[in-house]
Structure formats: structure tokens, C-alpha cells
C-alpha positions, 0 to 999 in steps of 0.5 A: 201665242198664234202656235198655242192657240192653234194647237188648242184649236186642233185640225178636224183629223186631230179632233177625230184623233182626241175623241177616238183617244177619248172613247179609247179612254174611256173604254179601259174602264169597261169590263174588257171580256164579254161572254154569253148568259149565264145558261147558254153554254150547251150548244155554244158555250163551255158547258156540256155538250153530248157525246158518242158514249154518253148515257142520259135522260132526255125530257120534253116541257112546255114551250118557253119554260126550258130554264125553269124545267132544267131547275126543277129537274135538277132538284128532282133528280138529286133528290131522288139520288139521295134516296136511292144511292144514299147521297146527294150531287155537291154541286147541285146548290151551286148550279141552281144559282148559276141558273138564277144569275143573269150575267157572267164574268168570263175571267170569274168563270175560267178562274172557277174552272181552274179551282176546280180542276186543282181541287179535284173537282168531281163531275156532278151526277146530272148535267143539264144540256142546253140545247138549240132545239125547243121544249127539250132537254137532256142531262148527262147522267155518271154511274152510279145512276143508271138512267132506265131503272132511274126513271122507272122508280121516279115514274113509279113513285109518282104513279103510287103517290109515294113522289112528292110533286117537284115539278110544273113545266116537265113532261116527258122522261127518256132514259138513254143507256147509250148515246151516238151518232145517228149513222147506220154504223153508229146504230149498229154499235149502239144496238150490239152494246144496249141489247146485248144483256136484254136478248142475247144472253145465253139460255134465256127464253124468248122475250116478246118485244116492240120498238118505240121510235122517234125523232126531232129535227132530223134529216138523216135515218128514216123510220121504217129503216131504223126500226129494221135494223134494230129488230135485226139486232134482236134476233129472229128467236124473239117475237114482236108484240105491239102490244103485251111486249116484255121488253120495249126498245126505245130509238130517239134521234135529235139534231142538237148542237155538239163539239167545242166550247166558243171562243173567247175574244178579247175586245182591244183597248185602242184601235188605230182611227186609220184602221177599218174594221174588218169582219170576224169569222169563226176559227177553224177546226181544230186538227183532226176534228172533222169540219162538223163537229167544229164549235156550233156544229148540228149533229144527229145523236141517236140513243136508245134503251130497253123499258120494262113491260109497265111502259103504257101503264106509267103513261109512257114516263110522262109526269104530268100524265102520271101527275094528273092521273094521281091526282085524279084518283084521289079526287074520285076517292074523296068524291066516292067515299069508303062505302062508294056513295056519294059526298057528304049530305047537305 
């Protein structure tokens, strides 16, 4: 009886003991993965990330509405790929809920992959990118979009009212033929590749041009340089004209998140009451991956393009610019009447 009643009294180690069993108990009953939102895969997760080679479209929105922009330029843009290519991304439907869902279930995530991977599951025509830089975004575009005409057309839709209004937070559209690292090298690269079929084809005449260059959170490049060599790669035989320009040469740099998907912990069901709790750090490179495009990694990517000469008449590819404008004119029409008088009499 004394030794059933101490055993039922307990010692304060074996108290601890019983309710670290206890909480270890009731823990198995918890979800045992954990994982970041649903919309936060870009810069640190398993979504997309943006890569050397990579074409796309950069967009700017107002502050705080980087998630509802995303949405509504992912409706655009399919939307407009089905006018145009004759059919629309499968996958976007199934996006749009995602974004819509506040948590995610990693071990459901991973299976869908898996399903997806066996089912020959294509990549979409877009692919939002979130990104860890505010009001902006970028989508990764797949042929047979091709980003400059892309923009073009929806920008000159809009501007002649033929483009139903889809959006409330977007503002500005950056076509990208050709994505890379902003290093002098890569730039070269870049510049041989986009420019190539625009002045350096084989009896043409001079093309009056100008650069457009500009940058975000970036550390590396500066202006007066960048513009140089890319009027290097250009060529003497064409003239600048900042003004009535044939063709315009558009440079961005950001700093963005880049490299590898986040790790997947799995949290312990039990854990000795002797053991300390040691911190976490990040896993290593992967090798023959340098230290900076480890998971989480900043890198500059530079991208560039060459617009048509209608670049300041379509309000620099700014839809709210293009919106207002249209919006404007009608209003002025109504106001005007046919014969240019004013309103309707009282």
C-alpha cells in the first residue's frame, strides 16, 4: 500500500517527467508538418523563383495590394492568351484558389506535385513571382507569349477602349525578352542575345533609338555605366534620339530573392525532458551551387527589352495611366456632344 501510494504521489522529476509525456501526448494529435502561407512560396518557398534566361513581364501596384494584383493580372493575362493564341492556361482556376486559401498543408502540397509530375503536368503560360521587394511583381512567361508584342497589345487595347477594364491595383507593365544576372558579364550576354534581331541585321537601315534604364534596391551596376555598354552593344551606325526614337531599349535591375525551395522540417513527437533545445540554422549550399544562390539568397537580375516607337503615347505601359486617360475622353465626349457644344439644356 506505502509503495502504491508513493508511486501515485510521484517525485517532482517524475511530474516533469508525466507532463512533458503528457504534452508529447497530445501533440501527436497536432498536424506534424508546418509550412509557410499559401502565397509565400516565391522568395522562400517552393514556388518560382527567377532565373538566368528566364523571359517575363515585371508590374508595379499599389502599396499593400501585391496579392490582389497578382489575381487580377493572372485573369488578364490568360484572358488575353486566349484571344490571341486561341486558348487559355489550364492551370489558371486552380492558382487563383490557391491564392484565395489562407493556410497550406505541406504533405497535401507535395502530393499534388508528385500528381503532377506523373501526370505530365505542363508549366502554365504565367507564373506569378512573389517577391520580397514592395508594389512589385513579375511573372515568368513560356512561348508562345512573348512578352514585348504581349503588353503591347494589351496596352494598346486598352488605350483604344477595345480592353475591358480587369484591373484596380496595377500599374505599370515591364516586357523582359531576357533575364540575367546584373554583372557586367551577364549584361553583355543579355545585350548580344535581345538586340541582335532589332540592330544587327544584315542590310538594314539606321534605327534611331534611346535607352530607358531603371533599377530597385540595387547596389551593384550604376546608371551612367549600364546605359554605355548597352549603347556600345548597339553599335555606332545607329543615332540616339530621346526623343522620336524608333526603337527603345528598356534596362530593369532588382534585388530579388532567387535559388532553392525552403526546407521542410519535421517537428519531433517526443523530446527527451534531459535534452536542451538547440538552435536551428539554415542547411548548406548544395554543392556546386555558390554560398549566394543558397535558399533565400538576394541576387541582382537585370532584364531588358526593345519597345516600339509608341512607348510615351501608350503612357509608358501604365494601365492606370491608359485607364484614366480613356476614361477621360469619353467623359469629354459626353460633355462635348457631336456638334462640340456643350451638355444637354436645362
Amino acid at each position: 500500500m506505502d509503495q502504491h501510494r508513493k508511486r501515485k504521489a510521484g517525485t517532482g522529476a517524475d511530474i516533469g517527467a508525466n507532463t512533458d509525456h503528457a504534452a508529447n501526448k497530445k501533440c501527436k494529435g497536432s498536424r506534424a508538418w508546418q509550412g509557410a502561407k499559401k502565397g509565400r512560396k516565391g522568395p522562400s518557398g517552393s514556388g518560382p523563383s527567377i532565373e538566368a534566361g528566364d523571359a517575363g513581364i515585371w508590374a508595379t501596384c499599389d502599396k499593400n495590394t501585391e496579392g490582389k494584383c497578382t489575381a487580377e493580372l493572372r485573369d488578364l493575362f490568360n484572358e488575353y492568351a486566349e484571344r490571341i493564341y486561341g486558348h487559355a492556361d489550364a492551370d489558371a482556376v486552380a492558382a487563383r484558389e490557391d491564392d484565395e486559401a489562407e493556410e497550406e498543408d505541406i504533405e497535401a502540397d507535395i502530393k499534388h506535385e508528385i500528381e503532377g509530375l506523373q501526370t505530365g503536368h505542363r508549366t502554365p503560360l504565367f507564373q506569378p513571382v512573389r517577391l520580397e521587394v514592395q508594389c512589385v511583381l513579375f511573372f515568368k512567361t513560356r512561348p508562345p507569349v512573348e512578352p514585348v508584342s504581349f503588353v503591347h497589345g494589351i496596352c494598346t487595347d486598352a488605350m483604344n477602349g477595345t480592353l475591358r477594364t480587369r484591373s484596380r491595383c496595377v500599374r505599370r507593365l515591364s516586357p523582359m525578352t531576357l533575364m540575367g544576372k546584373a554583372t557586367e558579364k551577364s549584361l553583355d550576354e543579355i545585350s548580344r542575345a535581345v538586340l541582335a534581331p532589332h540592330f544587327h541585321v544584315d542590310g538594314m537601315a539606321p534605327t534611331k533609338f534611346a535607352i530607358r534604364f531603371s533599377s530597385r534596391n540595387h547596389d551593384t551596376l550604376r546608371r551612367e555605366a549600364v546605359i554605355k555598354q548597352v549603347a556600345d552593344a548597339v553599335g555606332s551606325r545607329h543615332p540616339v534620339d530621346l526623343s522620336k526614337y524608333d526603337a527603345l531599349v528598356l534596362v530593369e535591375i532588382y534585388k530579388v530573392r532567387v535559388g532553392l525551395a525552403t526546407q521542410v522540417v519535421r517537428i519531433p513527437t517526443t523530446t527527451p525532458p534531459s535534452t536542451p533545445t538547440l538552435p536551428q540554422h539554415p542547411p548548406p549550399p548544395k554543392p556546386g551551387l555558390p554560398a549566394s544562390m543558397s535558399s533565400g539568397a538576394t541576387q541582382n537580375m537585370c532584364g531588358m527589352s526593345v519597345v516600339p516607337h509608341d512607348f510615351e503615347q501608350l503612357k509608358r505601359y501604365n494601365l492606370a495611366e491608359i485607364y484614366h486617360a480613356t476614361r477621360a475622353g469619353v467623359a469629354s465626349t459626353k460633355d462635348t456632344g457631336p456638334d462640340g457644344g456643350g451638355g444637354g439644356g436645362g
